[in-house]
HTML snippet that shows the backbone in 3Dmol.js (N, CA, C, O; Angstrom):
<script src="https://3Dmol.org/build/3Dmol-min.js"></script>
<div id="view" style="width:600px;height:400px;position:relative"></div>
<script>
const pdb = `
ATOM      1  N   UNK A   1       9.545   5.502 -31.524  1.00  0.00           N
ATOM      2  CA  UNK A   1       8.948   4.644 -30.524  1.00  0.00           C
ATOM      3  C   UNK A   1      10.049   3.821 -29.871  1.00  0.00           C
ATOM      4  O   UNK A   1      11.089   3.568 -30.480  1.00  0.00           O
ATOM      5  N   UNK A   2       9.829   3.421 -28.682  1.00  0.00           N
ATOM      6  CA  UNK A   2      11.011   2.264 -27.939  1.00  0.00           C
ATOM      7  C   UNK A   2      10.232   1.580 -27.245  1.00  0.00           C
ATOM      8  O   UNK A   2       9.005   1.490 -27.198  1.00  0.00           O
ATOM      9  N   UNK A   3      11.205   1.021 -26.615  1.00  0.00           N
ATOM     10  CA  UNK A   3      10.621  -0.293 -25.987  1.00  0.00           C
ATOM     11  C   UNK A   3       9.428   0.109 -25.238  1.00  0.00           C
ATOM     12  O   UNK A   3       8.305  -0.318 -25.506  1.00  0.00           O
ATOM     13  N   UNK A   4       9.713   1.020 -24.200  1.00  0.00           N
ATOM     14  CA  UNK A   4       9.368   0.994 -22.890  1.00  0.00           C
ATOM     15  C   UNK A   4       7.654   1.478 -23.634  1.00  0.00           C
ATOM     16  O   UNK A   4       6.718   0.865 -23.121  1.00  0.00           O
ATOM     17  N   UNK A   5       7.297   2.438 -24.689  1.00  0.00           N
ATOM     18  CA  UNK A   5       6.279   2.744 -24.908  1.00  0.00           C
ATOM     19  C   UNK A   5       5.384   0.889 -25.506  1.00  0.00           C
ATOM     20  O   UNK A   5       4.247   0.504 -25.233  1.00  0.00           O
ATOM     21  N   UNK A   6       6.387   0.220 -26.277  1.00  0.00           N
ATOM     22  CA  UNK A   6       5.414  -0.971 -26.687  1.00  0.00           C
ATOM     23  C   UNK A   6       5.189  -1.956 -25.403  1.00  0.00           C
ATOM     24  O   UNK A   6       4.198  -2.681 -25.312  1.00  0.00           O
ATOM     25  N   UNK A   7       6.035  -1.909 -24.599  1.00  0.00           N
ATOM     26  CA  UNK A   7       5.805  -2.640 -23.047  1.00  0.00           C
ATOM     27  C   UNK A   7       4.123  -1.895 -22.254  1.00  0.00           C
ATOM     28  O   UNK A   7       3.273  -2.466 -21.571  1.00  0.00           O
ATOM     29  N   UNK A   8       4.199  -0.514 -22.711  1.00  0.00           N
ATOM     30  CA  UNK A   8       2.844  -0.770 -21.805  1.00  0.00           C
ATOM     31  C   UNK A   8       1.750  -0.480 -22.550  1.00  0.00           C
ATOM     32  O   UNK A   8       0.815   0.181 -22.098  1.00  0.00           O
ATOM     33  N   UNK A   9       1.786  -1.001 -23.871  1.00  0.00           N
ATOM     34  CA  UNK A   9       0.551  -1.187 -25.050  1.00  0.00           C
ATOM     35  C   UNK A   9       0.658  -2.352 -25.784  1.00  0.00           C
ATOM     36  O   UNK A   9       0.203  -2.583 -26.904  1.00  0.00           O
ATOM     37  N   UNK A  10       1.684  -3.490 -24.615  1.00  0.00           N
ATOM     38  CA  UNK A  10       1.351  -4.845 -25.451  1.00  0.00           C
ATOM     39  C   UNK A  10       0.277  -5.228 -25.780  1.00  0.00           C
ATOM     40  O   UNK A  10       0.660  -5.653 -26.870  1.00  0.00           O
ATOM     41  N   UNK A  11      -0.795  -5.456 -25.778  1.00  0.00           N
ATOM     42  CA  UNK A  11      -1.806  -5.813 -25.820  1.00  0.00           C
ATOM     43  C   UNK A  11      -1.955  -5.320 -27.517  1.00  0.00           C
ATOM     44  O   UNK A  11      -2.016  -6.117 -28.453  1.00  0.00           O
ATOM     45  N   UNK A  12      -1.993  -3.898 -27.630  1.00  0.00           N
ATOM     46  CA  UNK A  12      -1.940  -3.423 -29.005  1.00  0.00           C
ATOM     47  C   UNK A  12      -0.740  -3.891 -29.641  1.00  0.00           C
ATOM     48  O   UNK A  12      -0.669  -3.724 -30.859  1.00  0.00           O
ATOM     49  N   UNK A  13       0.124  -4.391 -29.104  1.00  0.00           N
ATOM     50  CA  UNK A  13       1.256  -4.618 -30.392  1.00  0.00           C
ATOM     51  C   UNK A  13       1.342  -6.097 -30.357  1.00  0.00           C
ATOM     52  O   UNK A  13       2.195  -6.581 -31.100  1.00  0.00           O
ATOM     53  N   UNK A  14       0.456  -7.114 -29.469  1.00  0.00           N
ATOM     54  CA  UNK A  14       0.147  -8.496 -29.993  1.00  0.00           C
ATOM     55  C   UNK A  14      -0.065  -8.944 -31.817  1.00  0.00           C
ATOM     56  O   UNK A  14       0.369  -9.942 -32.393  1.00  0.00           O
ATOM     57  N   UNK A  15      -0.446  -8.411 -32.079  1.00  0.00           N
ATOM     58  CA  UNK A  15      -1.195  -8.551 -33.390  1.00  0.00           C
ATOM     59  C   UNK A  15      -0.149  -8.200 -34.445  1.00  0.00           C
ATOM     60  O   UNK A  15       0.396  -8.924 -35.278  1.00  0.00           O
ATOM     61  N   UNK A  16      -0.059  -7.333 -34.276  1.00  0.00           N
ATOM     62  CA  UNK A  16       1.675  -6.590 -35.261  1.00  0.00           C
ATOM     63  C   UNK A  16       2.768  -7.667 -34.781  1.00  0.00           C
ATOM     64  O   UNK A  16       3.675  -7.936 -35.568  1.00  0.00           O
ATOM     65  N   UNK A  17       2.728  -8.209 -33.697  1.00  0.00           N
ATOM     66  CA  UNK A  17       4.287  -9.002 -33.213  1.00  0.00           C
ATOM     67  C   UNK A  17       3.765 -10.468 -34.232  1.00  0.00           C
ATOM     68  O   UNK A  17       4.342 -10.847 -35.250  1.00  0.00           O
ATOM     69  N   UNK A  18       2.393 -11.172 -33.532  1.00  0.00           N
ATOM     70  CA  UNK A  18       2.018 -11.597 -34.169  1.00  0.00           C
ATOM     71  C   UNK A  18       2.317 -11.899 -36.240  1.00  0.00           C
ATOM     72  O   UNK A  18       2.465 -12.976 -36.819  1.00  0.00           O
ATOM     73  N   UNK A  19       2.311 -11.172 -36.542  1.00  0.00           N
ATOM     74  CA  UNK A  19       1.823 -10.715 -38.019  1.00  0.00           C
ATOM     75  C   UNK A  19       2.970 -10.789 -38.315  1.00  0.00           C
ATOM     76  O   UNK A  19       3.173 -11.472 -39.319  1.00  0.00           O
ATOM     77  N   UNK A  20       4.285 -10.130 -37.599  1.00  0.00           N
ATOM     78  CA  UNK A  20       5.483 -10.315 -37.525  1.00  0.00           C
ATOM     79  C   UNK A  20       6.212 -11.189 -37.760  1.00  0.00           C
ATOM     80  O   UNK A  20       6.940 -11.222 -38.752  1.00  0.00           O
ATOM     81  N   UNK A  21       6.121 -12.387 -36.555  1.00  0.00           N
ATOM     82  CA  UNK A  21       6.769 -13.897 -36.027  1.00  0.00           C
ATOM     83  C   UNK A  21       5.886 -14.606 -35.853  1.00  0.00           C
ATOM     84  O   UNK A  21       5.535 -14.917 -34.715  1.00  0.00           O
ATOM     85  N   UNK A  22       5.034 -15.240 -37.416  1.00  0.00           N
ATOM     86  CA  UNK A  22       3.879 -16.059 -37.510  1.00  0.00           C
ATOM     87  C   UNK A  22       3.799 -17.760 -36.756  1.00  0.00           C
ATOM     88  O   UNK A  22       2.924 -18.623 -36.678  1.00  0.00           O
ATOM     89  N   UNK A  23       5.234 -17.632 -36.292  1.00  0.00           N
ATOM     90  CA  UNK A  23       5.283 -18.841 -35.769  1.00  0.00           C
ATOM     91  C   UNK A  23       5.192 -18.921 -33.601  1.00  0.00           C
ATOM     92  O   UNK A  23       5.416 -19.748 -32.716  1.00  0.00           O
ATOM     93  N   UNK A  24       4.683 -17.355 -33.731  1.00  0.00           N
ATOM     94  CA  UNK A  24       4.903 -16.914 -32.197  1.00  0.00           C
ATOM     95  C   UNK A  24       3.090 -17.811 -31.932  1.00  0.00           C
ATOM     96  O   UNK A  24       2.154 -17.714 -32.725  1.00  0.00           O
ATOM     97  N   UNK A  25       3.081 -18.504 -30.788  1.00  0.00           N
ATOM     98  CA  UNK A  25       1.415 -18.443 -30.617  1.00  0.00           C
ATOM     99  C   UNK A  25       1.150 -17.458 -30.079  1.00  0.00           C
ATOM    100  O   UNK A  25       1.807 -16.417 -30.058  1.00  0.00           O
ATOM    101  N   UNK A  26      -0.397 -17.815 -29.315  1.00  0.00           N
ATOM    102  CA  UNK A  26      -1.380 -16.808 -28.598  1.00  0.00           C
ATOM    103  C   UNK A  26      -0.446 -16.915 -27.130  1.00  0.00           C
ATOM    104  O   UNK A  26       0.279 -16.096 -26.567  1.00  0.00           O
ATOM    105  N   UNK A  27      -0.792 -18.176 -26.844  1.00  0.00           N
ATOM    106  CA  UNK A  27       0.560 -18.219 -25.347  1.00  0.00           C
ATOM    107  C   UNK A  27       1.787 -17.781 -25.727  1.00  0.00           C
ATOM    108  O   UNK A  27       2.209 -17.028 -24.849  1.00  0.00           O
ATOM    109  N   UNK A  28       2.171 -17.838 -26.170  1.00  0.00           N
ATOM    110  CA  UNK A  28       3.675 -17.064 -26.023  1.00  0.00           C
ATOM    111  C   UNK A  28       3.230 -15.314 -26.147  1.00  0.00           C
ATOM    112  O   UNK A  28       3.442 -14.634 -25.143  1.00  0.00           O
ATOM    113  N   UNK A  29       2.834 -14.872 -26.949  1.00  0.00           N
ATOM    114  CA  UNK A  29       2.687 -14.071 -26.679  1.00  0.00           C
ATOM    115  C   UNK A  29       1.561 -13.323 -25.347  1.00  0.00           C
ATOM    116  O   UNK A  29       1.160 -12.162 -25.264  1.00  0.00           O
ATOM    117  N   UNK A  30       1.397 -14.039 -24.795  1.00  0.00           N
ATOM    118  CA  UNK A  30       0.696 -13.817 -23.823  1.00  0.00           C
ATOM    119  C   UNK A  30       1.682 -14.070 -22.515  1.00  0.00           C
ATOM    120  O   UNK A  30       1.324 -13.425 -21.530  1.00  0.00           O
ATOM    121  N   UNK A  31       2.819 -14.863 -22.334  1.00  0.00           N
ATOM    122  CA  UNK A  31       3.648 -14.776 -22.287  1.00  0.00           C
ATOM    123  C   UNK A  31       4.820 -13.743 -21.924  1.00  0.00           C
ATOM    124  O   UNK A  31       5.162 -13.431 -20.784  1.00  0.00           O
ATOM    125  N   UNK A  32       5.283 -13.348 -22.947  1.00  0.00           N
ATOM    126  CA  UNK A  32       6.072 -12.298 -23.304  1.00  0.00           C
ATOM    127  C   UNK A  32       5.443 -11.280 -22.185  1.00  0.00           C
ATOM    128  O   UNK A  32       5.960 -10.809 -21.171  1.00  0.00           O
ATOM    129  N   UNK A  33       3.957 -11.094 -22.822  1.00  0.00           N
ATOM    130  CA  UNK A  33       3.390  -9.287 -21.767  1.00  0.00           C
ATOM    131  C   UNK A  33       4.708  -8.300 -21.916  1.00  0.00           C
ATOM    132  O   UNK A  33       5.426  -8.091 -20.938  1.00  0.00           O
ATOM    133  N   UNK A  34       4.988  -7.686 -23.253  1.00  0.00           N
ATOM    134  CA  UNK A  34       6.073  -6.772 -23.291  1.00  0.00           C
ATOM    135  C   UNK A  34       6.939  -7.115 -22.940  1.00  0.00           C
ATOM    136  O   UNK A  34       7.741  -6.220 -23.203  1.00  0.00           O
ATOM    137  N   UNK A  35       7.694  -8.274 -22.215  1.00  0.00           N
ATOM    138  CA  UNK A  35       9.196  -8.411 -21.927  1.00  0.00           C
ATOM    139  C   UNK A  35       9.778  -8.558 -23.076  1.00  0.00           C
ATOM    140  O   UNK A  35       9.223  -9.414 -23.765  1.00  0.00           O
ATOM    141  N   UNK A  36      11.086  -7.835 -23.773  1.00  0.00           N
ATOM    142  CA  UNK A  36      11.707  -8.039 -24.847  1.00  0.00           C
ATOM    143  C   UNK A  36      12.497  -8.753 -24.450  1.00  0.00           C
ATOM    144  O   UNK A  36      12.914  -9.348 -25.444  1.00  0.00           O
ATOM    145  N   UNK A  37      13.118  -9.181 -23.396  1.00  0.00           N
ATOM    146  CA  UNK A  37      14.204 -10.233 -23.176  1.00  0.00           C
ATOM    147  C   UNK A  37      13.324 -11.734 -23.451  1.00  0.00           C
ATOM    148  O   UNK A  37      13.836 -12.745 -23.931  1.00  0.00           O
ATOM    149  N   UNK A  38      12.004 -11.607 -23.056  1.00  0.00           N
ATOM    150  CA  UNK A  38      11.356 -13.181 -23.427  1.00  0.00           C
ATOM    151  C   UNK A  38      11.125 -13.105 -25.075  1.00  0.00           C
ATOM    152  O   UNK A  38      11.624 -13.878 -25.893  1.00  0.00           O
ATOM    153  N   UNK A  39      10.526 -12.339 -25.268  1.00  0.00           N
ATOM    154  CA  UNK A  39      10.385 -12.254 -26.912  1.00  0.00           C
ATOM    155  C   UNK A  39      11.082 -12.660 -27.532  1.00  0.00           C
ATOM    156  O   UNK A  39      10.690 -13.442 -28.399  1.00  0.00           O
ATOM    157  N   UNK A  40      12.922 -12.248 -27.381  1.00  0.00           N
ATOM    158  CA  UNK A  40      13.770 -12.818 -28.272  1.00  0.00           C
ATOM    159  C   UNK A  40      14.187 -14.030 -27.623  1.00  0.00           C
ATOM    160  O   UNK A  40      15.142 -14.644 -28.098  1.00  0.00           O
ATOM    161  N   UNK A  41      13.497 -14.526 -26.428  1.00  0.00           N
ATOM    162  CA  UNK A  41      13.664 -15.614 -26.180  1.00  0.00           C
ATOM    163  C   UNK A  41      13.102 -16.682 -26.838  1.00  0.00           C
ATOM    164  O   UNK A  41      13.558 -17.825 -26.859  1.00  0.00           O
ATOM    165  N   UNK A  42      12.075 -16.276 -27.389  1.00  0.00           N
ATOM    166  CA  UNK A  42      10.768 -17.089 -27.969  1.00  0.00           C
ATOM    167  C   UNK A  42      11.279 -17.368 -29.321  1.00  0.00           C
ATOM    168  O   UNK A  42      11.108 -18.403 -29.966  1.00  0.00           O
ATOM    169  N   UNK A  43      12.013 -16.171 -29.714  1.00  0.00           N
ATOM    170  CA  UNK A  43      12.049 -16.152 -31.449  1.00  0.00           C
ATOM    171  C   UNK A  43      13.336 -17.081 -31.459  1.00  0.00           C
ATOM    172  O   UNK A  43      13.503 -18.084 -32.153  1.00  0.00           O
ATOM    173  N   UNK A  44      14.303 -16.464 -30.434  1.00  0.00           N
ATOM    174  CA  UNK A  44      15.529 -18.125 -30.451  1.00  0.00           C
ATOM    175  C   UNK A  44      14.770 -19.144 -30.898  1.00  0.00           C
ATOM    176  O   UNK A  44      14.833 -19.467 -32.084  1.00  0.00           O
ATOM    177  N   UNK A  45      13.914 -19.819 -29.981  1.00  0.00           N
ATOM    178  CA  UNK A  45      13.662 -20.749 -30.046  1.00  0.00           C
ATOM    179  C   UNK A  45      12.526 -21.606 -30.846  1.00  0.00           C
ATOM    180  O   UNK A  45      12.357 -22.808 -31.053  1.00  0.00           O
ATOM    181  N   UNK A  46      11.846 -20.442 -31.189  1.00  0.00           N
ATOM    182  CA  UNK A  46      10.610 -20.664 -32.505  1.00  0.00           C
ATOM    183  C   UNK A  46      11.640 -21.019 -34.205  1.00  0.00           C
ATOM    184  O   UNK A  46      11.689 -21.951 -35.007  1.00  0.00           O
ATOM    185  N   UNK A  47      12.227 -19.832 -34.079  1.00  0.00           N
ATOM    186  CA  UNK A  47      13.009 -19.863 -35.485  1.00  0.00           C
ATOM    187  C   UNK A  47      14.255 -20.686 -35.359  1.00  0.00           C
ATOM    188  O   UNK A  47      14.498 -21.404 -36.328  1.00  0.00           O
ATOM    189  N   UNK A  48      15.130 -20.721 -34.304  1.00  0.00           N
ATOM    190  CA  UNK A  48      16.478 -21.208 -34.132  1.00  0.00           C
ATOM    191  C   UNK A  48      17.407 -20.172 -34.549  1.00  0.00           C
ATOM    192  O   UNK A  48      18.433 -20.366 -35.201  1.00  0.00           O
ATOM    193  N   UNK A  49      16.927 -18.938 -34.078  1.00  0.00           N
ATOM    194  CA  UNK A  49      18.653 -18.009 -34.131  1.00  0.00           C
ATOM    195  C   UNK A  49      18.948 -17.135 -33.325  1.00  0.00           C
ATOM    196  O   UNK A  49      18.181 -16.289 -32.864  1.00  0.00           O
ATOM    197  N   UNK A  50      20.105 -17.275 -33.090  1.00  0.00           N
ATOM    198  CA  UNK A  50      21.068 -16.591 -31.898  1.00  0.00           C
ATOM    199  C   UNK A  50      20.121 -15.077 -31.197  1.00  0.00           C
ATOM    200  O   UNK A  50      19.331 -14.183 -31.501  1.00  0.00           O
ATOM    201  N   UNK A  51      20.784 -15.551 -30.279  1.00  0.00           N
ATOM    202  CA  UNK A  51      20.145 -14.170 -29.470  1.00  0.00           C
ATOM    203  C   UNK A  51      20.627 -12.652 -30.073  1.00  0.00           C
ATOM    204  O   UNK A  51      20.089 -11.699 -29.510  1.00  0.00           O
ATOM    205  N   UNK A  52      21.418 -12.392 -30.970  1.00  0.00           N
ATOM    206  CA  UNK A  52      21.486 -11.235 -31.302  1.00  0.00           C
ATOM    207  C   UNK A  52      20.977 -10.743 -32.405  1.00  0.00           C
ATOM    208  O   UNK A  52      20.756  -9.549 -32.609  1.00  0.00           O
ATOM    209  N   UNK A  53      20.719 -11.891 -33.354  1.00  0.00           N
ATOM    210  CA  UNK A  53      19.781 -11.833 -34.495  1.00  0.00           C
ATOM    211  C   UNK A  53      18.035 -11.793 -34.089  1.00  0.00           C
ATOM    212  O   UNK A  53      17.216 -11.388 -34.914  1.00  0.00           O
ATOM    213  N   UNK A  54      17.689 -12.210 -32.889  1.00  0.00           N
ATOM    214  CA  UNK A  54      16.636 -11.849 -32.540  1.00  0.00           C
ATOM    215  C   UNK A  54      16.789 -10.876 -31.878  1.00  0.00           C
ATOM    216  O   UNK A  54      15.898 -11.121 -31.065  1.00  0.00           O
ATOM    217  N   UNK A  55      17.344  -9.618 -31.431  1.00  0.00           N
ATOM    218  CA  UNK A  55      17.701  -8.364 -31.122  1.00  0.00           C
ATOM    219  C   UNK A  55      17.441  -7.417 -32.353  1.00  0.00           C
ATOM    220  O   UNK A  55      16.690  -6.452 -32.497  1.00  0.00           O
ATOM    221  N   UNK A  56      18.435  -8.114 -33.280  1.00  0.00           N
ATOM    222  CA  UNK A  56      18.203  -7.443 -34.271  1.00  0.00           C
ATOM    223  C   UNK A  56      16.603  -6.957 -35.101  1.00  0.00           C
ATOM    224  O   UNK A  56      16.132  -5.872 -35.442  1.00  0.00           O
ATOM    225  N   UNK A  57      16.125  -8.406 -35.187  1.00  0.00           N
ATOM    226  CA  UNK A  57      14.941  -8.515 -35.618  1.00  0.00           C
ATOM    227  C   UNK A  57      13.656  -7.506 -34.778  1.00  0.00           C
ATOM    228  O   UNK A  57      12.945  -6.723 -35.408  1.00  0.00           O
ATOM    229  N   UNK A  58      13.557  -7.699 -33.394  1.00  0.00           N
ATOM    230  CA  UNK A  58      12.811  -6.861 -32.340  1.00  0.00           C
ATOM    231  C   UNK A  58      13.226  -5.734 -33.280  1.00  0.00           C
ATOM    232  O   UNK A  58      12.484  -5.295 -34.159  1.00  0.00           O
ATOM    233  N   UNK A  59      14.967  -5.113 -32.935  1.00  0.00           N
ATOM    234  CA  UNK A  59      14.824  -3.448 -33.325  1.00  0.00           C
ATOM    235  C   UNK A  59      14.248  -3.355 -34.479  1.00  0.00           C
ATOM    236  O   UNK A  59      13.203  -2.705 -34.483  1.00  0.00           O
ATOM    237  N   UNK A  60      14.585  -3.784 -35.429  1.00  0.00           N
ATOM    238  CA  UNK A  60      13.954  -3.549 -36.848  1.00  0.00           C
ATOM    239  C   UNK A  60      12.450  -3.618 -36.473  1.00  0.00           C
ATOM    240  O   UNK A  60      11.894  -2.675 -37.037  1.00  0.00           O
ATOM    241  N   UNK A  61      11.437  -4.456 -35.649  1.00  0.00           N
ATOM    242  CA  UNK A  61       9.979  -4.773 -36.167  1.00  0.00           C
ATOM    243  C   UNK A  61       9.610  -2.878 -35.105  1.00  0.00           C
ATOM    244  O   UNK A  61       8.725  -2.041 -35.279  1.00  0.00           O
ATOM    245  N   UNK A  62      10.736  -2.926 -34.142  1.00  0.00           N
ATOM    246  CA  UNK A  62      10.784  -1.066 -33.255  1.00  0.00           C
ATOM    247  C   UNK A  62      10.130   0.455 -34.519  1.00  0.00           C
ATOM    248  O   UNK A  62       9.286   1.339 -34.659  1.00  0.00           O
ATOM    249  N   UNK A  63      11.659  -0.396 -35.305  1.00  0.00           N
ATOM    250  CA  UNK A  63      11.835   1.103 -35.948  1.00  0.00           C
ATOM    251  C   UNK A  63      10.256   0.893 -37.302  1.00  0.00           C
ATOM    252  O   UNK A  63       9.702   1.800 -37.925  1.00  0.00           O
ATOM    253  N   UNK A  64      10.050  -0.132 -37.329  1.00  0.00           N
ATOM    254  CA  UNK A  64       8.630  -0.197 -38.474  1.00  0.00           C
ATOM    255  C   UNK A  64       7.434   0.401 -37.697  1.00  0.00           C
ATOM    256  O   UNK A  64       6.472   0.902 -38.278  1.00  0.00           O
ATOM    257  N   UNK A  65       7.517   0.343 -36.695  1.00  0.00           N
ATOM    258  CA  UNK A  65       6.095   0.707 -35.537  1.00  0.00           C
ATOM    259  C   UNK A  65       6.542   2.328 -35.618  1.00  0.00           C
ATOM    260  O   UNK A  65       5.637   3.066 -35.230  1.00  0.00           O
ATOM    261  N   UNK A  66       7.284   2.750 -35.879  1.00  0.00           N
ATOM    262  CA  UNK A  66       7.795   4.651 -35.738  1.00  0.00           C
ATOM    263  C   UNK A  66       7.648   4.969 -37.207  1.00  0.00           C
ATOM    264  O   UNK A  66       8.083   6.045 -37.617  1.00  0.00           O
ATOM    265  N   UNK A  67       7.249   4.380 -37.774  1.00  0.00           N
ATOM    266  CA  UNK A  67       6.841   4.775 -39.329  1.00  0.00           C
ATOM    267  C   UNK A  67       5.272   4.761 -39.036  1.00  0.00           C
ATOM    268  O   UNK A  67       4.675   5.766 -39.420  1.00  0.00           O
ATOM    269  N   UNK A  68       4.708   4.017 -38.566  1.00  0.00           N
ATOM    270  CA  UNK A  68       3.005   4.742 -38.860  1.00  0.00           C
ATOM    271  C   UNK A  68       2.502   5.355 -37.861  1.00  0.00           C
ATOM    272  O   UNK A  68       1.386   5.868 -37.950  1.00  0.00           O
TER     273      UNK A  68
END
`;
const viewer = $3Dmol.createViewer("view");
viewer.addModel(pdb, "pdb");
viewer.setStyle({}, {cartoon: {color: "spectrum"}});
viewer.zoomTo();
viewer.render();
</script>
C-alpha cells in the first residue's frame, strides 16, 4: 500500500490513524484529509518530534496497513 492509495480512502484510514496517534483529535484529523505532509505536521506537534521521526512513524503505520 502507499500513500497515494490511503489519500483517497482517508476516511477509512481515520480510525486506524486515529488508534495509531491517540493524541490526534477528530479535527485534526479531519484536517489532514490524507495530506501526509499535515499529518506529520500534527504528530510534530501533538507528540513534540522532529519532522523525520514523524516520517518515520507515517511509513511504519504504511507498511502495517500492507499486512492486512
Amino acid at each position: 500500500m502507499n500513500w497515494d492509495q490511503i489519500e483517497g480512502k482517508w476516511k477509512q484510514f481515520k480510525g486506524s490513524a486515529k488508534q495509531q496517534w491517540g493524541k490526534l483529535t477528530d479535527d485534526d484529523l479531519d484536517r489532514i484529509d490524507g495530506n501526509k505532509d499535515v499529518l506529520a505536521g500534527r504528530l510534530q506537534e501533538q507528540y513534540g518530534i522532529e519532522k523525520e521521526e514523524a516520517h518515520r512513524q507515517i511509513d511504519d503505520w504504511i507498511a502495517g496497513r500492507t499486512k492486512h
